[in-house]
PyMOL Python script that loads the backbone (N, CA, C, O; Angstrom):
from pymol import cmd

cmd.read_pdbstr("""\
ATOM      1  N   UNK A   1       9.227  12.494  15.256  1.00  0.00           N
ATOM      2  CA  UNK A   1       9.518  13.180  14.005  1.00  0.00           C
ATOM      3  C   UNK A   1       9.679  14.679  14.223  1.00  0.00           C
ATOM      4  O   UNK A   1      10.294  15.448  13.484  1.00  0.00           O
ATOM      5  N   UNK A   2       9.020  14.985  15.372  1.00  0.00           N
ATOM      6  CA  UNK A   2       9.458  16.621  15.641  1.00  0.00           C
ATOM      7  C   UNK A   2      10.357  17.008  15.743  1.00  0.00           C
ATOM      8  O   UNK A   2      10.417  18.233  15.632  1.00  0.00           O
ATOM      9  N   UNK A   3      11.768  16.177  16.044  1.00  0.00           N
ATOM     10  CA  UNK A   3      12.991  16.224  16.124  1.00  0.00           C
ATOM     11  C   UNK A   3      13.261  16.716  15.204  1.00  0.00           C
ATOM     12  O   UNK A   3      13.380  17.940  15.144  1.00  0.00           O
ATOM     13  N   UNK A   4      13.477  15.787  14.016  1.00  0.00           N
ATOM     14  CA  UNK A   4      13.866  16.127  12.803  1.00  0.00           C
ATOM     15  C   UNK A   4      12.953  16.870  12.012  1.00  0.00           C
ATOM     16  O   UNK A   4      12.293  16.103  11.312  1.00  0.00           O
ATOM     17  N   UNK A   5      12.540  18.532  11.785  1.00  0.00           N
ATOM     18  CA  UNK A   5      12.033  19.066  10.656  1.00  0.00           C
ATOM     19  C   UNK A   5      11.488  18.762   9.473  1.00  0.00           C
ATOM     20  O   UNK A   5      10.363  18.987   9.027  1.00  0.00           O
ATOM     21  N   UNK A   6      12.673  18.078   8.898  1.00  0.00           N
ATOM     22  CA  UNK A   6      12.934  17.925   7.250  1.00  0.00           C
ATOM     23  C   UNK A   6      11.856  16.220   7.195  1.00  0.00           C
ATOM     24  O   UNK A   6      11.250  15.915   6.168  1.00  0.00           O
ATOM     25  N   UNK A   7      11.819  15.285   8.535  1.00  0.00           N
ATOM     26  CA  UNK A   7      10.838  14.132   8.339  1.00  0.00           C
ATOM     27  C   UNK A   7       9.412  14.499   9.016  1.00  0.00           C
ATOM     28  O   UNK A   7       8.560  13.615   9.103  1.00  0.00           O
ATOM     29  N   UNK A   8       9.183  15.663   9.443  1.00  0.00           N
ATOM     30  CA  UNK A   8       7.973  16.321   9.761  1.00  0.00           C
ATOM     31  C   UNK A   8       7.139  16.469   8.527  1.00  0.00           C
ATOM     32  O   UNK A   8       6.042  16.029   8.183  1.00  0.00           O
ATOM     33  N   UNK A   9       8.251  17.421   7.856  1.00  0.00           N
ATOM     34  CA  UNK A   9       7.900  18.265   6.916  1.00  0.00           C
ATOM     35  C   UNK A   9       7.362  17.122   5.495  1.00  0.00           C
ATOM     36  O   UNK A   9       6.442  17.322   4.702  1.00  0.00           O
ATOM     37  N   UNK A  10       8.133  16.154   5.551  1.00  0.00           N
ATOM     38  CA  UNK A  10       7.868  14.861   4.882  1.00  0.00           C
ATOM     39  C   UNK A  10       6.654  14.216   4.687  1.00  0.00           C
ATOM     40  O   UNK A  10       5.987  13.942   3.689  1.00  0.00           O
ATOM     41  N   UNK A  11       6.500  14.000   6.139  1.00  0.00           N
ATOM     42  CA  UNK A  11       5.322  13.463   6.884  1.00  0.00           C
ATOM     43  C   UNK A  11       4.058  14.146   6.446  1.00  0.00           C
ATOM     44  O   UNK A  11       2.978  13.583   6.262  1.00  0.00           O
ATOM     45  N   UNK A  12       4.242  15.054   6.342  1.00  0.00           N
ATOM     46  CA  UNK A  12       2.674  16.138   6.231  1.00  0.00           C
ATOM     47  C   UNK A  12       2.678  15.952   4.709  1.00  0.00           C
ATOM     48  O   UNK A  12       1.743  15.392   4.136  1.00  0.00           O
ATOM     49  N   UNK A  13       4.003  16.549   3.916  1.00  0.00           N
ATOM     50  CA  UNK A  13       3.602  16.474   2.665  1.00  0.00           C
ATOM     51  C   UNK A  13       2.830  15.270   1.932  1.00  0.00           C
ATOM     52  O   UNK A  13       1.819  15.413   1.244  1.00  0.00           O
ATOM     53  N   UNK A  14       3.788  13.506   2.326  1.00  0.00           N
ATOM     54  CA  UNK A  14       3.120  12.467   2.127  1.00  0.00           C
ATOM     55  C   UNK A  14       1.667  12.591   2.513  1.00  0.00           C
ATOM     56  O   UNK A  14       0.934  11.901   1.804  1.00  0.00           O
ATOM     57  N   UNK A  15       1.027  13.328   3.501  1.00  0.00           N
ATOM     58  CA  UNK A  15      -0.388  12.871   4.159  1.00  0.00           C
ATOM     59  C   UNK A  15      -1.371  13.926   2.880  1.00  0.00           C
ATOM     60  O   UNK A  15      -2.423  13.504   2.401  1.00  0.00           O
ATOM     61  N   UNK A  16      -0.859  15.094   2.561  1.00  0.00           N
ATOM     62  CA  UNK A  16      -1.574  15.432   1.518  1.00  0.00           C
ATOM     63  C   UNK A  16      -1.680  15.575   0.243  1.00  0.00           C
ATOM     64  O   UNK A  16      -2.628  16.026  -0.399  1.00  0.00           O
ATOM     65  N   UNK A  17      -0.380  15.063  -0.218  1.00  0.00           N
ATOM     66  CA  UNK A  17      -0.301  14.363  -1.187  1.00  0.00           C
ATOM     67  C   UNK A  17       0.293  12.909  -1.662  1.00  0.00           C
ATOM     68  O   UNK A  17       1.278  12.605  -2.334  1.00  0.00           O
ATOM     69  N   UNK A  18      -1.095  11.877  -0.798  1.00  0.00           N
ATOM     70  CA  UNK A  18      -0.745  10.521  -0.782  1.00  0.00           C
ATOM     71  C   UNK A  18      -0.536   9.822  -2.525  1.00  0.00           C
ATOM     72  O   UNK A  18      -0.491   8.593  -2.585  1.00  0.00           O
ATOM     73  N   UNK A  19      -0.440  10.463  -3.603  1.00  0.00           N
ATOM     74  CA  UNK A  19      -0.340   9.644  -4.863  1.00  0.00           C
ATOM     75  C   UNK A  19       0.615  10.476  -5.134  1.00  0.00           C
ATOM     76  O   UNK A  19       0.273  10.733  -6.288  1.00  0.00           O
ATOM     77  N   UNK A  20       1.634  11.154  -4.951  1.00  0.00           N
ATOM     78  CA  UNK A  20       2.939  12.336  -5.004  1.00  0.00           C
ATOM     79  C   UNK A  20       4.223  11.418  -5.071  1.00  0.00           C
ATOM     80  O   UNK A  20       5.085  11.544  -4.202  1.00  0.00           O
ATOM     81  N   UNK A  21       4.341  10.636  -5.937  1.00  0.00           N
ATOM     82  CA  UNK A  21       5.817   9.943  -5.551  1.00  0.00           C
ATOM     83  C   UNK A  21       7.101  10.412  -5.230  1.00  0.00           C
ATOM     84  O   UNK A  21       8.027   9.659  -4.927  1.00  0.00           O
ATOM     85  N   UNK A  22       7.193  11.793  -5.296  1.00  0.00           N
ATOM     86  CA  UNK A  22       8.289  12.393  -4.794  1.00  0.00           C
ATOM     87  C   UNK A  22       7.794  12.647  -3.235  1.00  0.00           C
ATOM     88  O   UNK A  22       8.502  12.460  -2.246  1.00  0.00           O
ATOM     89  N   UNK A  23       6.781  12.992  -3.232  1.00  0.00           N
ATOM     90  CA  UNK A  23       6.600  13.300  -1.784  1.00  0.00           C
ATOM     91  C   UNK A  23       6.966  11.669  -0.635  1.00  0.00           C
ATOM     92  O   UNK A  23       7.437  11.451   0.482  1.00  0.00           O
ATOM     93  N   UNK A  24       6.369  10.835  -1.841  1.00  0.00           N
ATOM     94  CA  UNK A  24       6.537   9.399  -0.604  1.00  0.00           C
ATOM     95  C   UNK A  24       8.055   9.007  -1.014  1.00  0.00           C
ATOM     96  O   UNK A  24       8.670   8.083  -0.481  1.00  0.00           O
ATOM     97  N   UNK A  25       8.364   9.506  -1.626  1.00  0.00           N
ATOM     98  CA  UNK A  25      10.128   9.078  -1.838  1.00  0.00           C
ATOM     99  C   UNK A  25      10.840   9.791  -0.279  1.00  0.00           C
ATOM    100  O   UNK A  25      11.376   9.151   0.625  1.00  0.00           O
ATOM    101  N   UNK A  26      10.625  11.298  -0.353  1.00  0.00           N
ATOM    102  CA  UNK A  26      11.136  12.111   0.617  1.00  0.00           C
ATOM    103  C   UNK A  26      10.629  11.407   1.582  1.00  0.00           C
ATOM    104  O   UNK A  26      11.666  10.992   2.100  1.00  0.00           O
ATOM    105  N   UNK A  27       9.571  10.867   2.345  1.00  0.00           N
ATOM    106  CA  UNK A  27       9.360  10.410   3.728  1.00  0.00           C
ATOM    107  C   UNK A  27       9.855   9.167   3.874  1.00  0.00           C
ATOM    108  O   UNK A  27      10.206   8.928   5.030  1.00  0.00           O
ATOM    109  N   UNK A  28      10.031   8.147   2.969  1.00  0.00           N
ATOM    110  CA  UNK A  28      11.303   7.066   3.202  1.00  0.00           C
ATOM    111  C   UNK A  28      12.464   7.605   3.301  1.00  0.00           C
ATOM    112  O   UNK A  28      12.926   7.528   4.439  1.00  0.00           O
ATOM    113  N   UNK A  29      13.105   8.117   2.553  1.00  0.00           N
ATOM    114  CA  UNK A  29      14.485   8.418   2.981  1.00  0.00           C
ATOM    115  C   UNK A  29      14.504   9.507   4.456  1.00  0.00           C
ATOM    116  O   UNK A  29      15.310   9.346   5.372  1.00  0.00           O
ATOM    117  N   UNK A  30      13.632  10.416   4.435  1.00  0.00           N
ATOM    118  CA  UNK A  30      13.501  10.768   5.942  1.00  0.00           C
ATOM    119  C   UNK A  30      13.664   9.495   6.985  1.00  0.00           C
ATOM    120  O   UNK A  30      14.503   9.455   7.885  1.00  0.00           O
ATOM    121  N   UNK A  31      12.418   8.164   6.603  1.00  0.00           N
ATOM    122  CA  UNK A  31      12.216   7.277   8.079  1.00  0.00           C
ATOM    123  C   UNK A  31      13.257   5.864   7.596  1.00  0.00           C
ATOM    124  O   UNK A  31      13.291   4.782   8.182  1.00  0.00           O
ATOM    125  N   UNK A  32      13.874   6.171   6.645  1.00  0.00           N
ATOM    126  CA  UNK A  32      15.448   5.575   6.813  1.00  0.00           C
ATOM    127  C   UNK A  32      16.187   6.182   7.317  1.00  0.00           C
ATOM    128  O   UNK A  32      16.896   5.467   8.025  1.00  0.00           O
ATOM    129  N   UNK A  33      16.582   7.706   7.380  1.00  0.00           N
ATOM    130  CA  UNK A  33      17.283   8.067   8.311  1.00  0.00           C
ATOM    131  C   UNK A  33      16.628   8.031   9.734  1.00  0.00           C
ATOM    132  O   UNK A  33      17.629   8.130  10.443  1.00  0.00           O
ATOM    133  N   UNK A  34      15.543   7.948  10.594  1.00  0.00           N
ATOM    134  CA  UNK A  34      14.972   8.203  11.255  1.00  0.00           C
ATOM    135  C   UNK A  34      15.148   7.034  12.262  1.00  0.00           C
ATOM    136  O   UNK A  34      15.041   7.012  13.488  1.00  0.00           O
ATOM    137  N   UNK A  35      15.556   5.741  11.050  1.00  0.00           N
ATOM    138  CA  UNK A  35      15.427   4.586  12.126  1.00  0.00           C
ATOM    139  C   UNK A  35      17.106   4.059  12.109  1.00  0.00           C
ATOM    140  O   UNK A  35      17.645   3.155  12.747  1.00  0.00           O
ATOM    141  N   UNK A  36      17.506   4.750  11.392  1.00  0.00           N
ATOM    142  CA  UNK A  36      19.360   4.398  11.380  1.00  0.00           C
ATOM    143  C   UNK A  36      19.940   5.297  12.161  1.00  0.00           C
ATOM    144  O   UNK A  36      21.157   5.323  12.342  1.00  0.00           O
ATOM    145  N   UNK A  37      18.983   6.238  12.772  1.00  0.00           N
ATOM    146  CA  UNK A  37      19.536   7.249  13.901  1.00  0.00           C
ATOM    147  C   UNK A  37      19.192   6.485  15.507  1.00  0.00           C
ATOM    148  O   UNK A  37      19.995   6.556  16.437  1.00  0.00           O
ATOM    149  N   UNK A  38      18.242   5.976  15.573  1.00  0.00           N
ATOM    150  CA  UNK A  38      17.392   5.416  16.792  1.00  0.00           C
ATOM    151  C   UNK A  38      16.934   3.845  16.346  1.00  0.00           C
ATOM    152  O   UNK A  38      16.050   3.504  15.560  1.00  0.00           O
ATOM    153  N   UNK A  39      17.979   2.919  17.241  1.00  0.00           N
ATOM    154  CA  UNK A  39      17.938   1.859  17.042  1.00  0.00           C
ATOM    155  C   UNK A  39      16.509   1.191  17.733  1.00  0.00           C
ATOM    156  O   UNK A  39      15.755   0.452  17.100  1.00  0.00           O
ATOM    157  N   UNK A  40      16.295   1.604  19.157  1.00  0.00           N
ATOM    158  CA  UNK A  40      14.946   1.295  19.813  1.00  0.00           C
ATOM    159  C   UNK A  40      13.882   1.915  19.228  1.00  0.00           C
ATOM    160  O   UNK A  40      12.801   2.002  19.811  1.00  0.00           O
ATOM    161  N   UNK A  41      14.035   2.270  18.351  1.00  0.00           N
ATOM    162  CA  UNK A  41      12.478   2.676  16.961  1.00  0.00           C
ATOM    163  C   UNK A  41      12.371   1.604  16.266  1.00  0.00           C
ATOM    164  O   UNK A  41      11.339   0.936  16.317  1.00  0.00           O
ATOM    165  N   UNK A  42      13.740   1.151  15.264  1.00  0.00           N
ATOM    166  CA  UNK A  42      14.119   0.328  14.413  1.00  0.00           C
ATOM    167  C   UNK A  42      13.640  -1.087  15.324  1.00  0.00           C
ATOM    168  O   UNK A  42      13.219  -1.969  14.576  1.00  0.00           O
ATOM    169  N   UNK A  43      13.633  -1.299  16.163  1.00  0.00           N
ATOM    170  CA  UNK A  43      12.975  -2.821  16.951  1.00  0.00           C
ATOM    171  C   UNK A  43      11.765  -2.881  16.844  1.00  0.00           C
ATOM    172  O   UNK A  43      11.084  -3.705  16.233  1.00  0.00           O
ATOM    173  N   UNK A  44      11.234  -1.334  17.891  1.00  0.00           N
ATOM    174  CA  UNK A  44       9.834  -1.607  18.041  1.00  0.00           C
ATOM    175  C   UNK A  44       9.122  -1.354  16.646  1.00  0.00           C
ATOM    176  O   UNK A  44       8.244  -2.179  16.393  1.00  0.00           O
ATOM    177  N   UNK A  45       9.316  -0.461  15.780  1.00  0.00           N
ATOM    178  CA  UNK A  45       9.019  -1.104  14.399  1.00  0.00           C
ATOM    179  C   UNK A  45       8.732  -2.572  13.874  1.00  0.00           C
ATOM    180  O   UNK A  45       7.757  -3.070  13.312  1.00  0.00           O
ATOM    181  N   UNK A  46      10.270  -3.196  14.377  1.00  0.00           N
ATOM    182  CA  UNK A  46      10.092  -4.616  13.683  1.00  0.00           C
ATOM    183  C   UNK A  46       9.748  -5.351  14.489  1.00  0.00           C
ATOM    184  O   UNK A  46      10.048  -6.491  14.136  1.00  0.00           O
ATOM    185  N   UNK A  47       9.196  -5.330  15.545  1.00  0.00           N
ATOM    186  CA  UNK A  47       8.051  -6.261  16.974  1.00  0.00           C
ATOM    187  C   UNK A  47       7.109  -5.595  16.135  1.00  0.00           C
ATOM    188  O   UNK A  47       7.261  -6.011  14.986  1.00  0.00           O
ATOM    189  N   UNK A  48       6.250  -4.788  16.204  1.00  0.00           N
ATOM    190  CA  UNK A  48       5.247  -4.076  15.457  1.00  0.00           C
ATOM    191  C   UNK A  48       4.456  -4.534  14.092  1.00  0.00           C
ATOM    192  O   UNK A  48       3.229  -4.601  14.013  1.00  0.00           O
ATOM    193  N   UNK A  49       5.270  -4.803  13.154  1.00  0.00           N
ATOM    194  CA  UNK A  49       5.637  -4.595  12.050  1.00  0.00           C
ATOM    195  C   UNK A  49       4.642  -5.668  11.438  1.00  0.00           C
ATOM    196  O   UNK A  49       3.537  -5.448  10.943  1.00  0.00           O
ATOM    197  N   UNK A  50       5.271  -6.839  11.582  1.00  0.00           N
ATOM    198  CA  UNK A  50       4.928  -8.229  11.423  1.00  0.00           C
ATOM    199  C   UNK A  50       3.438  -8.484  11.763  1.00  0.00           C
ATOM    200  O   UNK A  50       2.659  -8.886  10.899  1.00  0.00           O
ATOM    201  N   UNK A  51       2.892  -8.132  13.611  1.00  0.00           N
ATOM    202  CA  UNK A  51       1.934  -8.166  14.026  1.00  0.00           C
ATOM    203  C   UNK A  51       0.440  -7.494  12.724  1.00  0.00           C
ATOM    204  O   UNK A  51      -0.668  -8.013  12.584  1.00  0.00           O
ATOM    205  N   UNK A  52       0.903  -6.443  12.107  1.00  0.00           N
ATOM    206  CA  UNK A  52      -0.042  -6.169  11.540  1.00  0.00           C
ATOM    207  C   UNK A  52      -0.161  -6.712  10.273  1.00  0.00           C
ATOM    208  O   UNK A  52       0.812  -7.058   9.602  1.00  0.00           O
ATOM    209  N   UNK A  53      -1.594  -6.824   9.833  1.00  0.00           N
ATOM    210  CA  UNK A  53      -1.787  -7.880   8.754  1.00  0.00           C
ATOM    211  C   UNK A  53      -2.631  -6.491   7.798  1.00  0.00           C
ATOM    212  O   UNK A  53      -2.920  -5.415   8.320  1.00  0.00           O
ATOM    213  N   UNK A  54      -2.889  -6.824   6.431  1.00  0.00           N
ATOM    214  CA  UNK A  54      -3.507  -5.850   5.598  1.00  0.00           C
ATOM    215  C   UNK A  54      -4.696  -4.966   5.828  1.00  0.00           C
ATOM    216  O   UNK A  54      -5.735  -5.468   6.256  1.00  0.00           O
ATOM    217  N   UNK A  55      -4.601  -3.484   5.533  1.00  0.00           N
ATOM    218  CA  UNK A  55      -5.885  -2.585   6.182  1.00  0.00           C
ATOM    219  C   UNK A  55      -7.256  -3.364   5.764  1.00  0.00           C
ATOM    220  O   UNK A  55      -8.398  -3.248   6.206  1.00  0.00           O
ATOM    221  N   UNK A  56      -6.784  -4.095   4.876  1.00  0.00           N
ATOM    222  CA  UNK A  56      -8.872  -4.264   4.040  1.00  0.00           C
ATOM    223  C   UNK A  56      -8.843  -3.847   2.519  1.00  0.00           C
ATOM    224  O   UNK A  56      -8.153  -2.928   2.078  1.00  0.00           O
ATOM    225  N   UNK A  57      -9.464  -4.437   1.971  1.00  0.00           N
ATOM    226  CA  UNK A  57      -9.362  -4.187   0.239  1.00  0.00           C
ATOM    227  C   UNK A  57     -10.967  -4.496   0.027  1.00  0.00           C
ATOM    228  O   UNK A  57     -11.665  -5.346   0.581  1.00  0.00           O
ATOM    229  N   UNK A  58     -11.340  -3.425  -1.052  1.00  0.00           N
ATOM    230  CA  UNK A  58     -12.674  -3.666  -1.161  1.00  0.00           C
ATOM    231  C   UNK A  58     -12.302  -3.456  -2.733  1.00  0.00           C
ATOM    232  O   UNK A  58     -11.665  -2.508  -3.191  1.00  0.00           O
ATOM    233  N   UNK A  59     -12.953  -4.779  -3.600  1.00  0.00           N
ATOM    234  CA  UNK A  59     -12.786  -4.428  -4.667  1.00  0.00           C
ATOM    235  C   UNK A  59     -14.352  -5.029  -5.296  1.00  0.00           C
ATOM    236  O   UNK A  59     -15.135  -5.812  -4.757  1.00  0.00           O
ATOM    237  N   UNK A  60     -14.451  -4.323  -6.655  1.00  0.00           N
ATOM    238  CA  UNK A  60     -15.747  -4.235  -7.618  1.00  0.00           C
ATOM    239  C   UNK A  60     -15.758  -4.463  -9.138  1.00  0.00           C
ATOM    240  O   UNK A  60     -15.470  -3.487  -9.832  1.00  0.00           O
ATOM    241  N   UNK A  61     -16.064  -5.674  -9.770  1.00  0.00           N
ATOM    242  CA  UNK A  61     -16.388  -5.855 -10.829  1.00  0.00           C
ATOM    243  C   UNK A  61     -17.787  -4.761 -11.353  1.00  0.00           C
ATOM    244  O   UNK A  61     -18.906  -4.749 -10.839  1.00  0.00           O
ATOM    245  N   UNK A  62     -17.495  -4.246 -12.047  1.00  0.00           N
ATOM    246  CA  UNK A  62     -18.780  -3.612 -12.698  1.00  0.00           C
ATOM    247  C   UNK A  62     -19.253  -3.710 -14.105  1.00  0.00           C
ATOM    248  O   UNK A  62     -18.777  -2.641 -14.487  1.00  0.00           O
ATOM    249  N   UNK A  63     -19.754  -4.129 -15.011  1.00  0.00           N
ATOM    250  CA  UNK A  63     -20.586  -4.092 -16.086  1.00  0.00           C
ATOM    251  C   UNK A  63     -20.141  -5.242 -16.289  1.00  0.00           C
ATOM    252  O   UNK A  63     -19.530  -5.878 -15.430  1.00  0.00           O
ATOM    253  N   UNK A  64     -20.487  -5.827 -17.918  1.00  0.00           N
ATOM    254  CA  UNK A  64     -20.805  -6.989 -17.916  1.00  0.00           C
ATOM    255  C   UNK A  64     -19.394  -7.439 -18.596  1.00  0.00           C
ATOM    256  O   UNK A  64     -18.687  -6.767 -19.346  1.00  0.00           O
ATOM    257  N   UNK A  65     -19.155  -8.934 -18.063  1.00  0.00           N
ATOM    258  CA  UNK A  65     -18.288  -9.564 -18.413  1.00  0.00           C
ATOM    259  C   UNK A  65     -16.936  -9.281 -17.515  1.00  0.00           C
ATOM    260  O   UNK A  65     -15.881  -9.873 -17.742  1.00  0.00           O
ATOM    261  N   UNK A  66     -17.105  -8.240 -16.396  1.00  0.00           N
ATOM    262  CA  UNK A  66     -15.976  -7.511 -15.589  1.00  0.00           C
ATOM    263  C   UNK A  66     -15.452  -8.576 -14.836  1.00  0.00           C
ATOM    264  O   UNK A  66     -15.959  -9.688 -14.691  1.00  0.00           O
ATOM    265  N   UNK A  67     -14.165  -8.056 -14.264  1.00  0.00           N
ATOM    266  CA  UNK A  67     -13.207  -9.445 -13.632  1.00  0.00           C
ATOM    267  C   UNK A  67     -12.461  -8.387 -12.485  1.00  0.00           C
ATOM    268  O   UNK A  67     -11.675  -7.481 -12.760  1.00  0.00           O
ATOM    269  N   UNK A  68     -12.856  -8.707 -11.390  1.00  0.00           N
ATOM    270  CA  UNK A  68     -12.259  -8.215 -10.417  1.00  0.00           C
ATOM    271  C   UNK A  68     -11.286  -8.995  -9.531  1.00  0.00           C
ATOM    272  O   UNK A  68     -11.675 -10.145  -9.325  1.00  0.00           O
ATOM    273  N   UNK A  69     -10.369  -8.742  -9.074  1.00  0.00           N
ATOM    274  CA  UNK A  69      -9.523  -9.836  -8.108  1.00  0.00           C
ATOM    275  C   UNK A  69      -8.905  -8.950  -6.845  1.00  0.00           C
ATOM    276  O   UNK A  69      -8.001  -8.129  -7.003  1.00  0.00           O
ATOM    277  N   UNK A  70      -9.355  -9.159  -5.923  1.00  0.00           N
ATOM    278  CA  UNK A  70      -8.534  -8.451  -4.700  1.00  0.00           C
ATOM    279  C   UNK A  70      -7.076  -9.240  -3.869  1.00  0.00           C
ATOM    280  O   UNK A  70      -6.765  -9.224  -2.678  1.00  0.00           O
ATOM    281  N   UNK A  71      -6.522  -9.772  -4.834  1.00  0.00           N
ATOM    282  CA  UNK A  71      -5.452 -10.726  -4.493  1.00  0.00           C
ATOM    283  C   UNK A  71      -4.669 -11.213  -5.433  1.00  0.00           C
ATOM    284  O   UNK A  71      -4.897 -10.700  -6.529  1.00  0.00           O
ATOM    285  N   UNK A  72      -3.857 -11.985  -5.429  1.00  0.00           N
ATOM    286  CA  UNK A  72      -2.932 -12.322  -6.043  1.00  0.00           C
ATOM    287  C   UNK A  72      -3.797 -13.817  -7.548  1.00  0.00           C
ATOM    288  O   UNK A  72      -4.509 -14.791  -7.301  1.00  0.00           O
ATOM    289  N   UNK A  73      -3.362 -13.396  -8.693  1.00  0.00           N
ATOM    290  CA  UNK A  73      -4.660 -14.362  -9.656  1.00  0.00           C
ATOM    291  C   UNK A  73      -3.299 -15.289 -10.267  1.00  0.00           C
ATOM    292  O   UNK A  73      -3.562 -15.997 -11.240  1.00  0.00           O
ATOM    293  N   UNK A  74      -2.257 -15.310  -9.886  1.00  0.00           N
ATOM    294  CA  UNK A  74      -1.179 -15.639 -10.201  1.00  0.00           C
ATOM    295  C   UNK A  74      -1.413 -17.177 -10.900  1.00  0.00           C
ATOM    296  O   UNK A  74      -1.783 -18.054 -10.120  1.00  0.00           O
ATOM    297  N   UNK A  75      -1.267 -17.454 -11.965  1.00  0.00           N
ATOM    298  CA  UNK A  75      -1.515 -18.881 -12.178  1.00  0.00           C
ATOM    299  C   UNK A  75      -2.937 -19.126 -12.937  1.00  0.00           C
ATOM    300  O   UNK A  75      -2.987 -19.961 -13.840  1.00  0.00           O
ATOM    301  N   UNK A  76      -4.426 -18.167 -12.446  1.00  0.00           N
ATOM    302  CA  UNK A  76      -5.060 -18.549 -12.780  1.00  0.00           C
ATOM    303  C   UNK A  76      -5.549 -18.455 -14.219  1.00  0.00           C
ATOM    304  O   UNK A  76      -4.694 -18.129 -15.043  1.00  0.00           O
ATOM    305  N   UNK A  77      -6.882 -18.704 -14.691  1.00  0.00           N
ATOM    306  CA  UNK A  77      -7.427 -18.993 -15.845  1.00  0.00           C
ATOM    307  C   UNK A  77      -8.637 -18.178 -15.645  1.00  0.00           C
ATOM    308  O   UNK A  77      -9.531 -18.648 -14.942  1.00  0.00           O
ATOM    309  N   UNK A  78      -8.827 -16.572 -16.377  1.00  0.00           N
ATOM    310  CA  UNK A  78      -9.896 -16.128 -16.330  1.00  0.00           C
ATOM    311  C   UNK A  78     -10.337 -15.859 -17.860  1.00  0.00           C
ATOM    312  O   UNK A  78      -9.762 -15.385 -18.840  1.00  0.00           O
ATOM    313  N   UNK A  79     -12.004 -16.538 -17.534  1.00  0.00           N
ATOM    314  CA  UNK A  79     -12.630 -16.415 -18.734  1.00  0.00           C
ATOM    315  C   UNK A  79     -13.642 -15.633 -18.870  1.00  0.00           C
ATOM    316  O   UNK A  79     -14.506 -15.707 -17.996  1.00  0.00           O
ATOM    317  N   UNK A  80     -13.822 -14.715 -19.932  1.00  0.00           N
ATOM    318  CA  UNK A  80     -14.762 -13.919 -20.379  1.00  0.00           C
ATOM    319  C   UNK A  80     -15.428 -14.017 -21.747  1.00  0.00           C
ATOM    320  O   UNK A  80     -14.828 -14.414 -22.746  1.00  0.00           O
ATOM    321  N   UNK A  81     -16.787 -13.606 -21.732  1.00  0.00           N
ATOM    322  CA  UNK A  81     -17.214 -13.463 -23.181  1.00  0.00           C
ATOM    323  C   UNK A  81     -18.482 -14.289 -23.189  1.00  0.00           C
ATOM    324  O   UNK A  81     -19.023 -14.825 -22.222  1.00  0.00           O
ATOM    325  N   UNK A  82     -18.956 -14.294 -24.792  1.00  0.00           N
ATOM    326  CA  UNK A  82     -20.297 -14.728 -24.901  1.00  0.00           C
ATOM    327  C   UNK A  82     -20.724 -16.142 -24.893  1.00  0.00           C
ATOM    328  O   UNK A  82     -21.875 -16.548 -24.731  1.00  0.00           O
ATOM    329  N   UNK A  83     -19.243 -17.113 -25.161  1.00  0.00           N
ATOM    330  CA  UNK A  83     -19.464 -18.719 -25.167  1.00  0.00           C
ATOM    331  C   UNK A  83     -19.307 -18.946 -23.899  1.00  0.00           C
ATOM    332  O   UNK A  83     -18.985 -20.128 -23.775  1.00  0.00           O
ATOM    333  N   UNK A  84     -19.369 -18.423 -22.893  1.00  0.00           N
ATOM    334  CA  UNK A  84     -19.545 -18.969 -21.468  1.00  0.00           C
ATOM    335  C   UNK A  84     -21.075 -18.539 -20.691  1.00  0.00           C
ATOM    336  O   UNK A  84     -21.610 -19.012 -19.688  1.00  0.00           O
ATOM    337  N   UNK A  85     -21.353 -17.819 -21.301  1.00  0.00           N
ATOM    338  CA  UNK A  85     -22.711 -17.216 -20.742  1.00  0.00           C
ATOM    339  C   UNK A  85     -23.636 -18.753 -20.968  1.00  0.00           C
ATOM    340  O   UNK A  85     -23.501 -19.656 -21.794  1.00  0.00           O
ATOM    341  N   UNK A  86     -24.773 -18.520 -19.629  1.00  0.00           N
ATOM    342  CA  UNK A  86     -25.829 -19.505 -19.185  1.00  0.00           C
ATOM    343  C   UNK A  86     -26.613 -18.818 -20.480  1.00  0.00           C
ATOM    344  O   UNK A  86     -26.822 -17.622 -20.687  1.00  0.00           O
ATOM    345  N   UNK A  87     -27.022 -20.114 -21.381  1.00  0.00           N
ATOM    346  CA  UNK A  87     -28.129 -20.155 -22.343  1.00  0.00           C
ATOM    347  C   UNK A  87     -29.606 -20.102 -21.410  1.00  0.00           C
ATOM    348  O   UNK A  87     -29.699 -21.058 -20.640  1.00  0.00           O
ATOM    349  N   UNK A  88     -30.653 -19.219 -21.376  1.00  0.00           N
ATOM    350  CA  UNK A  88     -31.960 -19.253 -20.808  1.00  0.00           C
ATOM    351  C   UNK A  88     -32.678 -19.896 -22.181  1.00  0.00           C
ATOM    352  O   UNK A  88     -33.887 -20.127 -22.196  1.00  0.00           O
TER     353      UNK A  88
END
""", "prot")
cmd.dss("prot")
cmd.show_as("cartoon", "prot")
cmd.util.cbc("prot")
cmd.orient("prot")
């Protein structure tokens, strides 16, 4: 990326402002040009690519009746509220 300035300059901005959607707009179209310039990037990328599987998700239901899902709930049936609660 030192090559190119303007996907340096990208690069850094995305890293400090990771919730910046203009900033992560500019570093795709930087590492689209980046890999339509250098085809042996564009491979080892996609040998690469595949191999890696998701960083880790940590997710937290908190207070009562909360519904957390760290995945896809597609389909399911979630129930909340006071007619499901264990009678003591």
């Amino acid at each position: 990326m030192e090559a190119r300035p303007a996907a340096l300059e990208a690069a850094q901005d995305a890293a400090a402002h990771p919730d910046d959607e203009d900033a992560l707009a500019a570093l795709r179209l930087q590492l689209k040009k980046l890999l339509a310039e250098d085809d042996s990037l564009a491979q080892e990328l996609a040998r690469l690519l595949p191999q890696s599987g998701p960083a880790g998700q940590t997710v937290i239901a908190s207070g009562n009746r909360s519904v957390a899902i760290g995945g896809n709930a597609s389909g399911s049936t979630i129930i909340t509220g006071n007619h499901n609660q264990v009678k003591r």
